[in-house]
N, C-alpha and C positions, 0 to 999 in steps of 0.2 A: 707382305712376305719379308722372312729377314735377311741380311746381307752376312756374309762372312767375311771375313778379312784375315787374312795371314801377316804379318809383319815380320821378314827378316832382318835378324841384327847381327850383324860378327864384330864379338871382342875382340877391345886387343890381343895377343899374345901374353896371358899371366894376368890380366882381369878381368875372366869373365866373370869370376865371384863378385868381384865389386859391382859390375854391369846388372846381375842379377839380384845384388841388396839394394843397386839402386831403384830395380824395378821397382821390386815389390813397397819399397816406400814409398813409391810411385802411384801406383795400378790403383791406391783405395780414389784417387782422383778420378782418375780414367770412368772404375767401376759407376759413380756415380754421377756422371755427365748420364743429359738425355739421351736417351735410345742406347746406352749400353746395358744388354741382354747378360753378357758374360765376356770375361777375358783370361783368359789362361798362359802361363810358359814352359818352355819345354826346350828341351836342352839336347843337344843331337848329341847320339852317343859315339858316333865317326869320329864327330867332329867340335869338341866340345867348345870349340871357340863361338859356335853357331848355336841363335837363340832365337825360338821360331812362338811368336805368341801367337794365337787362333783368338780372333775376336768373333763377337755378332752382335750385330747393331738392329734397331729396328729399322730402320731406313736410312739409303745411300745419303743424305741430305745431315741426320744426325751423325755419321760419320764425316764425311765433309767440314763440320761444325768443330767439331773432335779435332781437326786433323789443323784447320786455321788455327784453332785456342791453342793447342802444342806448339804451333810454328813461332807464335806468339807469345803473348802475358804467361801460356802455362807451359812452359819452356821446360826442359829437366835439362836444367846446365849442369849436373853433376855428370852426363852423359858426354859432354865435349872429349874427352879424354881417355872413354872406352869405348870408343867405337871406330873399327877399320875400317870399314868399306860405307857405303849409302847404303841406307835401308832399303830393303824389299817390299813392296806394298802389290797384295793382290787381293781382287775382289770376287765373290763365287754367287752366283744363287745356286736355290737348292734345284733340282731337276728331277722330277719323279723316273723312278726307275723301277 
């Protein structure tokens, strides 16, 4: 079964635009680590400093993986500098309903 994962990021004040080009020259990495199914972003319209990516991974263990490499070697230092607060990390399965 696969995992979801939400990642909250709030830009600075006056860079989310850069926060968001950094993504995206970011995400082709992310996309092709093992067990990433899909990653998406999304930009809250309240609040537009607020940048909410929806992941799914095939298992909590490839994410983990994901989440060490980032802390690490695959670092987005271009990030140091647009981002407010600590990121949001939450994890879902799916539940039939």
């Amino acid at each position: 079964m696969s995992l979801h994962v939400t990642l909250e990021l709030t830009a600075v004040d006056g860079r989310v635009d850069e926060m968001i080009a950094v993504l995206k020259k970011s995400l082709p990495d992310t996309r092709a680590r093992k067990g990433c199914e899909f990653v998406t972003v999304h930009q809250d319209q309240a609040n537009p400093n607020q940048v909410l990516l929806i992941e799914r991974w095939a298992t909590r263990e490839d994410d983990d993986a994901y989440r060490a490499w980032r802390a690490g070697e695959g670092a987005i230092k271009e990030m140091a500098g647009l981002v407010a607060a600590a990121p949001v990390v939450r994890y879902f399965d799916d539940v039939d309903a």
